[in-house]
N, C-alpha and C positions, 0 to 999 in steps of 0.2 A: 896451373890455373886452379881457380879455385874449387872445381869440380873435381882435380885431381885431391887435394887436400882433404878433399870431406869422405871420399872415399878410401884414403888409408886411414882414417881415423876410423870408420865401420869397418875396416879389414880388422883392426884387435881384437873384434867381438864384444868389444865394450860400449855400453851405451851412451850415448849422446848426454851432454850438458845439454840446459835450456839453451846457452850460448850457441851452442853447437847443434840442434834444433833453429834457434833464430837464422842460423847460417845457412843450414841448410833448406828453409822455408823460402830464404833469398836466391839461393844458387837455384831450386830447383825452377823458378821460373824460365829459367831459358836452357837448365840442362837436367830436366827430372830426367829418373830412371825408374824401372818395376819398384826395384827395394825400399825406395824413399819413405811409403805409405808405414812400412811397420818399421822404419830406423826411427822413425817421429813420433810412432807410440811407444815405442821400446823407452826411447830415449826421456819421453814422458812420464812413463808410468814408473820409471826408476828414480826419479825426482819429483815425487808428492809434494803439490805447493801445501804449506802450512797458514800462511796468512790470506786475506780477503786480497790484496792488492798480488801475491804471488799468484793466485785461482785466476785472477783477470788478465796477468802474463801470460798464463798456461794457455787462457782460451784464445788470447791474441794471435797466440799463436799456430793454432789449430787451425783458426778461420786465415792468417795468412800463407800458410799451406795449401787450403783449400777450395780458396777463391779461384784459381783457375781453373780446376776439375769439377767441380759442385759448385758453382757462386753462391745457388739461394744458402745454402748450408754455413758456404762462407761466411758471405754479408750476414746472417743470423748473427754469427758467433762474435763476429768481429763487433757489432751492433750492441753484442751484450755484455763483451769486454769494456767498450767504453764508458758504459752506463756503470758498469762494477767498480770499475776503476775511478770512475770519478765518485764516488759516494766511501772507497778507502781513501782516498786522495783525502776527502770533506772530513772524516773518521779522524785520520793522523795530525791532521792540522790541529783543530779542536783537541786532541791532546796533544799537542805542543811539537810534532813534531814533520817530518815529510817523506812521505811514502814513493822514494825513487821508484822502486818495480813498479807500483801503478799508474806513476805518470812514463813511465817505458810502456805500459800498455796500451793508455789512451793516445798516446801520440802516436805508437806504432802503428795503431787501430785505424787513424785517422789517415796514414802517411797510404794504406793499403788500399782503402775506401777511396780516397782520390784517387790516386792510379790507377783503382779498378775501374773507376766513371769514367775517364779519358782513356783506357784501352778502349771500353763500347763507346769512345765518341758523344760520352751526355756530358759534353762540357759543364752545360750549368748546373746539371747538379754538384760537380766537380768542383764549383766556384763557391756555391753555396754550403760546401763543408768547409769550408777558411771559415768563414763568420761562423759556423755551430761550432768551430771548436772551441772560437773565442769567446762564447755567448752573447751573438747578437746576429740578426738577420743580415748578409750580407748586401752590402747597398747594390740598388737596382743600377748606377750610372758611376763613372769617374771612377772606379774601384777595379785593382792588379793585383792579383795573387801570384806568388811562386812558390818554388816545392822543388824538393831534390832528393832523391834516392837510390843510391847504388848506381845503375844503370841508365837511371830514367831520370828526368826535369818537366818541369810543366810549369807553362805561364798561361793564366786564363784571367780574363777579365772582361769588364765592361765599359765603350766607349762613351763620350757625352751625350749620346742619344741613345744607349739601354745597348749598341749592339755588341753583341759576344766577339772575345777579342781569345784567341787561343793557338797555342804554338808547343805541342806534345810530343817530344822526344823520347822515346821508349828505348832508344839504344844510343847512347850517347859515347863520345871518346874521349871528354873531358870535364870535369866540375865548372860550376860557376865559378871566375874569379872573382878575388876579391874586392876589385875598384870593378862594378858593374856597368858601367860604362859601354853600350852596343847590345847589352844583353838584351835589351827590350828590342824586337824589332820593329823598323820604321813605320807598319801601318799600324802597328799598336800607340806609337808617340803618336802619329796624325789621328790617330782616333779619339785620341784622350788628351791630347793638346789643347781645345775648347774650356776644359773644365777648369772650373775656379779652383779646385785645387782637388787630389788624387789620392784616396785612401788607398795605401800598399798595404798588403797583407800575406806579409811573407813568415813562413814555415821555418822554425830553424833548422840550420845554423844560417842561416840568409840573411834575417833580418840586422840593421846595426853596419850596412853595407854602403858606400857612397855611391853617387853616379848613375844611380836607377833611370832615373830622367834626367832631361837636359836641363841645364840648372835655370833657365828662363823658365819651369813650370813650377807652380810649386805643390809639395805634394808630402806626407808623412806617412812615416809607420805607423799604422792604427791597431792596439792592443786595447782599447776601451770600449765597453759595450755603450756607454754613456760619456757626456761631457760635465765633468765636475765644474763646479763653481767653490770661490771661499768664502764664509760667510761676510754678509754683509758689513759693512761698518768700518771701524777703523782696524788696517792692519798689521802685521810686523814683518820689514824687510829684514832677513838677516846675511850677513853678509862677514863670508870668510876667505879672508886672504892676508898678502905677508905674514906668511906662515913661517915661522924658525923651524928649522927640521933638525933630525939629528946630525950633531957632525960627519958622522961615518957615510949620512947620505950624499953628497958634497951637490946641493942642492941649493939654488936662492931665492931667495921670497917674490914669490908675484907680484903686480902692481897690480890694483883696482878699482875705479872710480864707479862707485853704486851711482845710478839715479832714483832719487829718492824723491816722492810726493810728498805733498802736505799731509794728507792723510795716512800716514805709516810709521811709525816708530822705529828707526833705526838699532838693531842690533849687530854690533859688529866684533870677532874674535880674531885675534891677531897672536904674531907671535908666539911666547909657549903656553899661551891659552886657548889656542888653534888643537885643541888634543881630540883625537876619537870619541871621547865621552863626552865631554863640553860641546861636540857640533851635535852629537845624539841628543843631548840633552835637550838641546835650543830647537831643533828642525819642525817638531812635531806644533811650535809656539806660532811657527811663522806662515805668514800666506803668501813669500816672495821667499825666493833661497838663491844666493848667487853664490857660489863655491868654486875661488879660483887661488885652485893649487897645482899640481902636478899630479897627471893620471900616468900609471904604471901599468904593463902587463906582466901578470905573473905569468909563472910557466906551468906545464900540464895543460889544465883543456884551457889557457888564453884569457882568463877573465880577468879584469881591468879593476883595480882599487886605485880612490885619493889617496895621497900622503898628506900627513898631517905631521903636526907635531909630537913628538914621542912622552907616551904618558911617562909616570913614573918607574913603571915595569917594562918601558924599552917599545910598547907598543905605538906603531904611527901609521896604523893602515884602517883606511876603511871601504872597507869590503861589502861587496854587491847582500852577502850574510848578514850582515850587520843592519841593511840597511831595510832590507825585509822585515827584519821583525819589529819595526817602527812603526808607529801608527802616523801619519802624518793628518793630524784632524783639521788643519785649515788649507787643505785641496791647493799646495804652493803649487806655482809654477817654476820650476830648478833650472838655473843656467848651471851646465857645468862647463865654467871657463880653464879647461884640463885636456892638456893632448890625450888624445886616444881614447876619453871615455865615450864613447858613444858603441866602442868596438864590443861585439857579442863573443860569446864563447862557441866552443866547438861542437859544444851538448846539443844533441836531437831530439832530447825528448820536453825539453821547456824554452822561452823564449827568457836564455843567460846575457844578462846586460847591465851596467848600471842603470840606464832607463830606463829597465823595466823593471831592476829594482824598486826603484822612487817611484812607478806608476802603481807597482803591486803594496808598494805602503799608503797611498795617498795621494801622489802627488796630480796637478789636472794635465800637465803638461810636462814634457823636461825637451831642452835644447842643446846639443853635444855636439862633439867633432870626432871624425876619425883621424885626424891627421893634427900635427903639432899646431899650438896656437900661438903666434907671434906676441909676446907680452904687451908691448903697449899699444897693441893695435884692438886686443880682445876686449876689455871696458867699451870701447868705442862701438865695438861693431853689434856687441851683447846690448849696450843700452839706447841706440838705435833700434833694435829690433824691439825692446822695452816700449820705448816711446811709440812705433807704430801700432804695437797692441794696447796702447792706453788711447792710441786715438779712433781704436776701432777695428783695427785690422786683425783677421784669423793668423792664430800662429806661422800656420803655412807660408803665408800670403806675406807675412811680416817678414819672415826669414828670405822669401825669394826675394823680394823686392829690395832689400837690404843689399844682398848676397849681389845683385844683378849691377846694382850705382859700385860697389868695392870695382865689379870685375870690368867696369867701364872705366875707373878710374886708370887702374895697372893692372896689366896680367898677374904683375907679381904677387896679387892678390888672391892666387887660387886654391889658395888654404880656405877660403869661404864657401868653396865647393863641397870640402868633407863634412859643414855643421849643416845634421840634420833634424830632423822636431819627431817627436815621439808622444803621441795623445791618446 
């Protein structure tokens, strides 16, 4: 067990990584011992953080040590880690770069602070750290948070009439799977079955997940403090598909019929003009993006890149990196018509996705699937959902009602079940 492991690692006499500190801050919840207290300063004081975001790991991890023995001390520390860590976080950016250890601090800080509210049973405060860590007040109705840690899961929420919805797990004997399907349980669906539609606000590696709700609701992932809009006037659809890949990929072009309005300008990239740099170039012009090629997962922590066409130098991937550091200034709405891009990565301490790429460059909306997309069914079912949102309908709202006529149509339809909406 893991109690046994961390204890021949302090049999050498040698001190503790921060890692091995993190571990041991984790194991001691359900198997401290006398010696833990000074394996954790030892183990600290042997590894002076150097940077602003390393000081806010250090202290994350002091106050997650400490929160069961001393809370108030805890909650301090933990309280001050995240404030620390989010201002290296703001520091790194503004010069150019990203401060992983700090966002390990504030997320860890976060993950603690919930679990600590739902051991004392204050659910809603528990609920209302989902929305502070995203930067926004968490909605008073129709709003499902989840969380998962080591040992522990929590689902807390709020039904259509404000009432608290919660189900905390402290010892648990296996992960959430990945098709979530049953996880919610039934008087949380009857409770939230009412609502026009269902902000989730799940904690990675959760979010990016199918099957939350029953597919007659509709409901998104909500990573926006706000609802963007693209400016007024006229705007540019762009649109990329039959894409030539490289031969080594033994790949074939997608089919794609945009629906396009009067008022938009058609841009479209095809073929070996479909390359990483050419859709960079075009995305940040446009206030509609449809992008239908093939979604990949790479291997390591799972995160999902388009294929594209191979530049000159052999490159044809565009990657959740890539798309980050784009400014997308006319607030598109993204279809990506691409199996598997909706899927998240394995990362804990940021919410890894392509859509949340595109939401963290700009984008108001993006629409994805977890599961493979039938080629000549995807235009259809993508500009269906187009067409209800031009005539008024919430994205949500668009996708469920879409999603619900495919799955009355055929069963064999229940690839409509995986595309989710991310705002």
């Amino acid at each position: 067990m893991a109690r046994d492991e961390i204890n021949q690692a302090l049999a050498t006499g040698l001190p503790l990584t921060r890692h091995g500190v993190a571990a041991l801050a984790d194991i001691a919840r359900t198997h401290r011992v006398s010696g833990d207290v000074e394996a954790v300063r030892q183990g600290l004081d042997s590894d002076l953080p150097v940077t602003e975001g390393q000081r806010a790991f250090v202290k994350s991890l002091q106050g997650r040590f400490l929160l069961d023995v001393d809370p108030a001390q805890g909650h301090a520390l933990l309280m001050d880690a995240i404030e620390q860590a989010a201002r290296a976080e703001a520091a790194a950016s503004g010069a150019g770069w990203t401060d992983i250890t700090a966002q390990h601090a504030r997320a860890y800080g976060f993950t603690s602070l919930i679990f600590d509210d739902a051991r004392r049973e204050d659910f809603s405060a528990a609920l209302a750290r989902f929305g502070n860590e995203l930067g926004f007040d968490t909605p008073g109705s129709c709003v499902l948070g989840l969380t998962e840690d080591t040992e522990r899961q929590l689902l807390v929420g709020r039904g259509a009439d404000g009432q608290l919805l919660k189900q905390y797990i402290p010892t648990r004997t296996e992960r959430m799977p990945v098709d979530m399907a049953d996880v919610v349980p039934p008087d949380m669906v009857k409770a939230l079955r009412p609502c026009g539609s269902v902000d989730v606000l799940a904690r990675p590696p959760l979010q990016g997940r199918s099957g939350l709700l029953p597919a007659d609701m509709a409901w998104r992932y909500r990573a926006l403090a706000a609802a963007r809009q693209p400016p007024v006037g006229r705007g540019t659809h762009l649109v990329v598909n039959e894409v030539r890949y490289a031969e080594q990929r033994n790949e074939s072009p997608l089919r794609w019929t945009a629906r396009i309005t009067p008022d938009e300008d058609l841009v479209t990239l095809t073929d070996l003009a479909a390359t990483p740099s050419r859709v960079l170039a075009e995305m940040p012009k446009a206030s509609e993006i449809d992008l239908a090629t093939h979604g990949k997962v790479a291997p390591g922590p799972k995160s999902t890149y388009l294929l594209l066409a191979p530049e000159t130098n052999g490159s044809d991937m565009l990657t959740e990196e890539l798309i980050r550091k784009m400014k997308l200034l006319k607030a598109p709405l993204v279809i990506l018509a691409a199996c598997d891009a909706a899927r998240g990565t394995t990362a804990l301490h940021e919410l890894g996705s392509l859509p949340n790429a595109f939401l963290a460059a700009g984008a108001r909306g993006v629409v994805a699937a977890t599961l493979p997309i039938p080629d000549e069914d995807s235009s259809v079912f993508f500009g269906n959902v187009r067409d209800r949102l031009r005539a008024g309908s919430p994205l949500g709202t668009a996708v469920r009602d879409e999603r619900q006529q495919w799955l009355q149509r055929s069963a064999s339809n229940n690839w409509v079940n995986g595309v989710l909406v991310f705002e």
